[in-house]
NUSE-48463 format. One record per residue (C-alpha): residue in one letter; residue number from 1; x, y, z. Coordinates in steps of 0.02 Angstrom, whole numbers. Layout:
SITE_code_pos_x_y_z
SITE_a_NUM_X_Y_Z
...
end
This chain:
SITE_code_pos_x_y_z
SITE_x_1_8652_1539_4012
SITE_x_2_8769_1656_3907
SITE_x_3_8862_1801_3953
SITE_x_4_8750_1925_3890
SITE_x_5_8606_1839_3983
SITE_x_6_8710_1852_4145
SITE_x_7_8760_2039_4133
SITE_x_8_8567_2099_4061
SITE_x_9_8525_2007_4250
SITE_x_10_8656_2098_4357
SITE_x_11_8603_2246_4274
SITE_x_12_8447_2214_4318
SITE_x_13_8477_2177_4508
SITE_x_14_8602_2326_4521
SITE_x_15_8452_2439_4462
SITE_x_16_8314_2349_4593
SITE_x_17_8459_2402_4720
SITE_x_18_8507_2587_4717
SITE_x_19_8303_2607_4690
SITE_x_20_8265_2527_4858
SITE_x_21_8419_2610_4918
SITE_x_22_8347_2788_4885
SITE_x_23_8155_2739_4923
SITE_x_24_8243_2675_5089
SITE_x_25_8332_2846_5093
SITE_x_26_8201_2960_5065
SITE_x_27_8089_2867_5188
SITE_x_28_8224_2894_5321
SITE_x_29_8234_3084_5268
SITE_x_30_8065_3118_5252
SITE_x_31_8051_3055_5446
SITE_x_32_8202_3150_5485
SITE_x_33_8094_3303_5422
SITE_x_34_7954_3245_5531
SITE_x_35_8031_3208_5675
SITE_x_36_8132_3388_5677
SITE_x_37_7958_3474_5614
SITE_x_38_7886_3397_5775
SITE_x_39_8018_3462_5878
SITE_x_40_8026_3616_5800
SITE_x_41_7838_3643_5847
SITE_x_42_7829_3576_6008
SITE_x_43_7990_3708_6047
SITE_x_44_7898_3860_5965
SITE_x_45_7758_3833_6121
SITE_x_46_7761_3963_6246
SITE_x_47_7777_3871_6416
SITE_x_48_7648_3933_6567
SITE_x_49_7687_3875_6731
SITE_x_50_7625_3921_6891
SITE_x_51_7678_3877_7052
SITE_x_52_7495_3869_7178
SITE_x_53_7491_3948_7359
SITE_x_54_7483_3856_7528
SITE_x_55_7345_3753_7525
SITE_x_56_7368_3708_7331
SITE_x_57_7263_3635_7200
SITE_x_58_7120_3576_7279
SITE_x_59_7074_3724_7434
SITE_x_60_6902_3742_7325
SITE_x_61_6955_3954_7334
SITE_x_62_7091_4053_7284
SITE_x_63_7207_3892_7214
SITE_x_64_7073_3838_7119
SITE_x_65_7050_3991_7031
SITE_x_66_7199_4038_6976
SITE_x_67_7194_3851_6890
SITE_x_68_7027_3856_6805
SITE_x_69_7100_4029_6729
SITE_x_70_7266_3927_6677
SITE_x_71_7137_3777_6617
SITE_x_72_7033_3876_6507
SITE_x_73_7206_3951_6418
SITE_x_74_7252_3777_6404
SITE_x_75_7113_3732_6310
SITE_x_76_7092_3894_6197
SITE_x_77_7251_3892_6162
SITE_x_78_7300_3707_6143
SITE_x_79_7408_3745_6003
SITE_x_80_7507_3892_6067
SITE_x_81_7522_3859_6224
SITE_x_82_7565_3710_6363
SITE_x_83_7555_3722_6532
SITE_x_84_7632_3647_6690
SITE_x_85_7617_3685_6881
SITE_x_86_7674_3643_7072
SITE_x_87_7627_3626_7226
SITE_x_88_7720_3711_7368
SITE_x_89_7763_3618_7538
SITE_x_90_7673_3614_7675
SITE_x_91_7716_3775_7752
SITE_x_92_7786_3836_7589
SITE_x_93_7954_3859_7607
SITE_x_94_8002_3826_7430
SITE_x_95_7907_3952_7326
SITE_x_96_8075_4016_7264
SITE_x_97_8153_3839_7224
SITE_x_98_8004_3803_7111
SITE_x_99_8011_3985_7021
SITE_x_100_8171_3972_6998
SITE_x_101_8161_3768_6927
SITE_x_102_8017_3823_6801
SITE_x_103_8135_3981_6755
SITE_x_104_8267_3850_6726
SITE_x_105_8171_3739_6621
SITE_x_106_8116_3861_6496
SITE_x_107_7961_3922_6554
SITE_x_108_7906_4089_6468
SITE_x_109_7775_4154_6588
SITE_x_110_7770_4089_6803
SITE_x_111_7639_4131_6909
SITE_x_112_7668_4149_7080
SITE_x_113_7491_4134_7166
SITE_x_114_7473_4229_7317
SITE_x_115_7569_4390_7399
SITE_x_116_7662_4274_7497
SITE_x_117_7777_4263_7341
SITE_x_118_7831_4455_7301
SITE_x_119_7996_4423_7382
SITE_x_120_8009_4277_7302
SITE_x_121_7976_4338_7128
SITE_x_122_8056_4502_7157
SITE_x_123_8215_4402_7164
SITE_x_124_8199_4263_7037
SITE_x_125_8145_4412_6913
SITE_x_126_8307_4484_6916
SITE_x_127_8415_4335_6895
SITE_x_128_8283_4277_6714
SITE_x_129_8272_4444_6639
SITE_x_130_8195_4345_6481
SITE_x_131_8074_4250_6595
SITE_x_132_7891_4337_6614
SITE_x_133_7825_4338_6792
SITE_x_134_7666_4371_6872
SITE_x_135_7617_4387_7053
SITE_x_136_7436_4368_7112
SITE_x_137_7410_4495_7246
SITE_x_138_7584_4569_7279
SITE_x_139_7642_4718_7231
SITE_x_140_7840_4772_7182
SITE_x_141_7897_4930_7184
SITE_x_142_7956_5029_7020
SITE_x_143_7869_4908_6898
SITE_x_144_7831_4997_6730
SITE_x_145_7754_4908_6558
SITE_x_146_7932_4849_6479
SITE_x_147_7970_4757_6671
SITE_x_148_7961_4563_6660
SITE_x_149_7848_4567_6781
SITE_x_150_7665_4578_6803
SITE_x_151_7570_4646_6982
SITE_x_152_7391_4556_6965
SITE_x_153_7294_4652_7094
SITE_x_154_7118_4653_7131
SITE_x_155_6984_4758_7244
SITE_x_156_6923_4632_7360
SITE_x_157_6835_4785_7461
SITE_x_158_6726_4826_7310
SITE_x_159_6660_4640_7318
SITE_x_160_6665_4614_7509
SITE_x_161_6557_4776_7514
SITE_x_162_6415_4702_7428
SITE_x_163_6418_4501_7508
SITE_x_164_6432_4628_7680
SITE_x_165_6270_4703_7603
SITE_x_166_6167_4558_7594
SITE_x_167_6235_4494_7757
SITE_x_168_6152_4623_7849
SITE_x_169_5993_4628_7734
SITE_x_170_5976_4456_7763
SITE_x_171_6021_4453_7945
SITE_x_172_5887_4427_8049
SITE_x_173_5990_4443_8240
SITE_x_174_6050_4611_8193
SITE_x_175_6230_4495_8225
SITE_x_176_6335_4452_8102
SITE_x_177_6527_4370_8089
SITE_x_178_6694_4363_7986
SITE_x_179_6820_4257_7993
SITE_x_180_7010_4280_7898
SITE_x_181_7155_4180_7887
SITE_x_182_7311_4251_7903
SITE_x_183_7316_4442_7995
SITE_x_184_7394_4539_7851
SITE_x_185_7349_4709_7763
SITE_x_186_7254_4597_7602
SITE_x_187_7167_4514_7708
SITE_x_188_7092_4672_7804
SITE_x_189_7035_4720_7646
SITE_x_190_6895_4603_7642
SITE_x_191_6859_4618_7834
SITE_x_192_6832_4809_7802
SITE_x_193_6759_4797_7629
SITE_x_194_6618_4682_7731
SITE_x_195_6594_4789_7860
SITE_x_196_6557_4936_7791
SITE_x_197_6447_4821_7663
SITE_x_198_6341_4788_7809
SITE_x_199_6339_4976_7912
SITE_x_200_6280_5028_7743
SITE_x_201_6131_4941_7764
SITE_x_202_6110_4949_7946
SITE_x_203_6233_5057_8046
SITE_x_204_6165_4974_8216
SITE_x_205_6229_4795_8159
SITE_x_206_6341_4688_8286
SITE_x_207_6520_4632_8185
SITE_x_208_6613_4493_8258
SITE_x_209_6777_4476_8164
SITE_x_210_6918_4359_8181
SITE_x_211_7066_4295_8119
SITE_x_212_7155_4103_8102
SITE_x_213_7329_4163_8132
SITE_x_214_7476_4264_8085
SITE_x_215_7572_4126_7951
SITE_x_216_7532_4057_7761
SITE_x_217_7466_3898_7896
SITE_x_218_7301_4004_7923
SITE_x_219_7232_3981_7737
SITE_x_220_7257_3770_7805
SITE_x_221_7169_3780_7956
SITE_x_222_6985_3706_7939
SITE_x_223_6973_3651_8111
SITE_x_224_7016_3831_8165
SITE_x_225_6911_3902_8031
SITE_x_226_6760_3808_8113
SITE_x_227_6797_3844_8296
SITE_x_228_6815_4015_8257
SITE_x_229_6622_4029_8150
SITE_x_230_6530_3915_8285
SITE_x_231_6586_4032_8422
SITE_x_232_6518_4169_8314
SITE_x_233_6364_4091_8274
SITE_x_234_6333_4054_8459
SITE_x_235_6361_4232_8518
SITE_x_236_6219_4265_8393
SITE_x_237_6280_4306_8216
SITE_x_238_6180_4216_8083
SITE_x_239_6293_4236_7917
SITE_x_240_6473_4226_7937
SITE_x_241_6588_4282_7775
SITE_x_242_6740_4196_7765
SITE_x_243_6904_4240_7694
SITE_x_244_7034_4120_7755
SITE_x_245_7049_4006_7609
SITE_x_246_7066_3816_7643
SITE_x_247_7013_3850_7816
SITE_x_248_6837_3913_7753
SITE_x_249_6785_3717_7735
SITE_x_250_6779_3730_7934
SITE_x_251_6662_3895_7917
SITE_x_252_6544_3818_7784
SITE_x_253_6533_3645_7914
SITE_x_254_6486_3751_8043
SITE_x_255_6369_3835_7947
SITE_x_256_6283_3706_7873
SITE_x_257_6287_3611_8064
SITE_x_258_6204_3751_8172
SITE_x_259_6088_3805_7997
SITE_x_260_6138_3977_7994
SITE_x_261_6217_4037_7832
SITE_x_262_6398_4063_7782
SITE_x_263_6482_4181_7646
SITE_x_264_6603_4095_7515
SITE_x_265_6751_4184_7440
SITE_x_266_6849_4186_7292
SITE_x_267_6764_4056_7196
SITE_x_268_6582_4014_7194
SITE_x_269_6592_3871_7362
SITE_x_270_6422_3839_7318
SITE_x_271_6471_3736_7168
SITE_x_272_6597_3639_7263
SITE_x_273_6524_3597_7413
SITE_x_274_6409_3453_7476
SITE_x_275_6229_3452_7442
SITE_x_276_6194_3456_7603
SITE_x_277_6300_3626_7637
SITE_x_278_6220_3705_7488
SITE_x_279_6048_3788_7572
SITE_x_280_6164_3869_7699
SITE_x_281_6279_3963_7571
SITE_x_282_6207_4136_7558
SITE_x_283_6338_4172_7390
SITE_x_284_6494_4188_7367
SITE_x_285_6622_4345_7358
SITE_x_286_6694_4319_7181
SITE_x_287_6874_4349_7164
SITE_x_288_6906_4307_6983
SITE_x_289_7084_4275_7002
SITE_x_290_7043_4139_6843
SITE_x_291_7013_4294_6710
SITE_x_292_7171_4389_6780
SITE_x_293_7260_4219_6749
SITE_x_294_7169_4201_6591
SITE_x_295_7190_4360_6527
SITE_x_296_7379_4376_6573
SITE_x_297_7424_4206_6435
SITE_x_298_7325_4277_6322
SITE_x_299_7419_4435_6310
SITE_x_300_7568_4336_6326
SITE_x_301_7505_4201_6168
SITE_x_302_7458_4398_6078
SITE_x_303_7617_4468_6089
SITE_x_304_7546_4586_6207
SITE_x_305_7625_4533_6381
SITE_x_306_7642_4732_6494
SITE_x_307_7746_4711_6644
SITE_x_308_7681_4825_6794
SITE_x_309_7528_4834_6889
SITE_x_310_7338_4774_6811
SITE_x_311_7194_4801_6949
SITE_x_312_7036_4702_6927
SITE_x_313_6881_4781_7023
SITE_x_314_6695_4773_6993
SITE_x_315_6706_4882_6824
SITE_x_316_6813_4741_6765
SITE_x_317_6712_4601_6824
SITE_x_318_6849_4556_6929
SITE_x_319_6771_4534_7094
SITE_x_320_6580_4524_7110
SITE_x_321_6461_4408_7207
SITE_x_322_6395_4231_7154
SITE_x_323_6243_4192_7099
SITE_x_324_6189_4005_7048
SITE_x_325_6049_3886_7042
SITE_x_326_6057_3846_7223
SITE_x_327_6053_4021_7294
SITE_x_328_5959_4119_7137
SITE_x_329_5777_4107_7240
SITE_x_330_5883_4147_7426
SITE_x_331_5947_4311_7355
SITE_x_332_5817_4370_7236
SITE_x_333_5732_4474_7368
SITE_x_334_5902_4573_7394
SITE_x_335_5957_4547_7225
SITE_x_336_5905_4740_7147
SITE_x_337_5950_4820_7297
SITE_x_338_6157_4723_7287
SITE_x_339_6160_4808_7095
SITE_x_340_6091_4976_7147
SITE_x_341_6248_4987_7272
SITE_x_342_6364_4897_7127
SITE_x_343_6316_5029_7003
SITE_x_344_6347_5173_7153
SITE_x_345_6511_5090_7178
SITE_x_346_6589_5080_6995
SITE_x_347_6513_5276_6965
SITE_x_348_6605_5310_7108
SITE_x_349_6434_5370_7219
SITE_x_350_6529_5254_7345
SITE_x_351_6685_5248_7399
SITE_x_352_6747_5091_7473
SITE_x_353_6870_5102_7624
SITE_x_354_7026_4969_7588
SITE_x_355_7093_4988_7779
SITE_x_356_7030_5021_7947
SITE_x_357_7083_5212_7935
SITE_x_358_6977_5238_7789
SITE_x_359_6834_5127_7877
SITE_x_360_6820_5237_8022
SITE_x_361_6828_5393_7889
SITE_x_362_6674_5310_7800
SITE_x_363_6569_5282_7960
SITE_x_364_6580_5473_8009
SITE_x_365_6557_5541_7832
SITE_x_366_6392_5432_7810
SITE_x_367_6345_5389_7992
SITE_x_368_6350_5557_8086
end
């Protein structure tokens, strides 16, 4: 082989070389791009978290509303949006630890579900001035629209007035029962919302009310919860309403054991419980704490995120009563009278007392 042979060959292979050289080169930076496009979009996703109350994912109420309203968000906004929660302790003594770890880790809106965490939040808020918070149920003082923090509140009267309603028009002792979970001012709420439901209807009516305790542990207590609604039931009350969380499993057992019916609250229990339970599940008291979670990311996802205080009643569909395939024929006898007194109620033709004060105020003015 001669010399020019040889070099017209190197030439050759030095040319093969510094082409597979850049392909490999460009290959590498075009999955360098990639890669850092990847990242880049994964990091331009607003974070949700939410931290559940005692009882957590699972209590078939209050818990698992505020995550179907975080699940729907999830899935509308898939590509905006992911979303990560916890589960408190037992008794809860780490609400603030897990605010403050989601805060840590980036997270651009918490929710703190239940009023349990208002201290809580109050202080994390302060210390993540750039973190969004908002509390289900609680209320801080001085909020305004430009605060990082959002009061979700709701009017669980306006709802516990009408399930109190078709207690007593479906009552036939003349007895009827309550049962809450932990003695606090929310918690009244319902208890007076569903009595004056039910003296509305019949001002003779017998009310047995009671409550689970005076800690988070009474939205745990189904054992309690059932003790409590079977001594009810045997002093004569046929419906028993129910707002004690976890503990309302024990209310809808004893229910469905001595055939008498039992109210549901903040999600419709009729859905989750046994077949078996279902005929003795008058409805539910709907406290849609899923569209205030719901509604909350998506003004977040919009750009349009208000700190301060939102209040979901029956004009905005927050709290109502459930109606389903398995109770649609129990209630459709009282069905047109519960949206006569719904209608009354959002045109303000009734006012609803929120404490015991204003219950005794609204038996004079309408029972004299």
């Amino acid at each position: 082989m001669n010399g020019r042979k040889i070099l017209a060959i190197a030439l050759v292979l030095v040319l093969v070389a510094a082409l597979l050289a850049g392909c490999s080169g460009n290959k590498g930076q075009q999955q360098g791009q990639n890669q850092q496009g990847q990242q880049q979009e994964s990091k331009e996703k607003l974070k949700i978290g939410l931290v559940f109350d005692v009882g957590g994912r699972g209590d078939l109420s209050f818990n698992d509303s505020a995550y179907a309203g975080l699940e729907r968000a999830a899935k509308e906004f898939a590509d905006k949006i992911e979303v990560d929660y916890r589960e408190p302790s037992a008794g809860g003594q780490d609400r603030e630890q897990l605010l403050r770890l989601l805060a840590e880790n980036g997270f651009d809106l918490i929710f703190g579900v239940g009023f349990l965490f208002t201290e809580h939040i109050q202080k994390v808020s302060q210390e993540f001035p750039d973190v969004k918070f908002a509390l289900i149920d609680g209320a801080i003082d001085g909020l305004d629209e430009n605060s990082n923090v959002a009061c979700l509140l709701f009017k669980e009267h306006e709802g516990s007035f009408l399930v109190g309603a078709a207690a007593a028009l479906k009552s036939k002792t003349g007895k009827i029962g309550f049962v809450g979970g932990m003695k606090s001012p929310l918690i009244e709420r319902f208890e007076v919302g569903y009595m004056a439901g039910a003296k509305y209807i019949n001002p003779n009516i017998e009310i047995y009310s009671d409550y689970i305790g005076t800690t988070g542990d009474a939205f745990k207590d189904p054992v309690k919860g059932k003790e409590l609604a079977l001594n009810q039931f045997k002093k004569g009350a046929d419906v028993v309403y129910h707002a004690s969380g976890a503990s309302g499993v024990g209310v809808i057992e004893a229910a469905a054991a001595e055939k008498k019916f039992a109210i549901g609250v903040d999600s419709d229990q009729s859905l989750s419980a046994s077949e078996a339970q279902r005929p003795y599940i008058l409805t539910s008291m709907l406290k849609r704490v899923d569209v205030a979670v719901y509604e909350t990311i998506k003004s977040l996802v919009e750009g349009n995120f208000k700190g301060g205080y939102k209040v979901f009643g029956l004009t905005e569909d927050g709290v109502g009563y459930a109606e389903n395939d398995y109770n649609k024929e129990l209630i459709a006898d009282i069905k047109p009278k519960l949206e006569e007194i719904k209608e009354k109620i959002i045109k303000g033709e009734i006012k609803v007392p929120v404490d015991k004060n204003e219950y005794n105020e609204f038996l004079k003015n309408n029972f004299k």
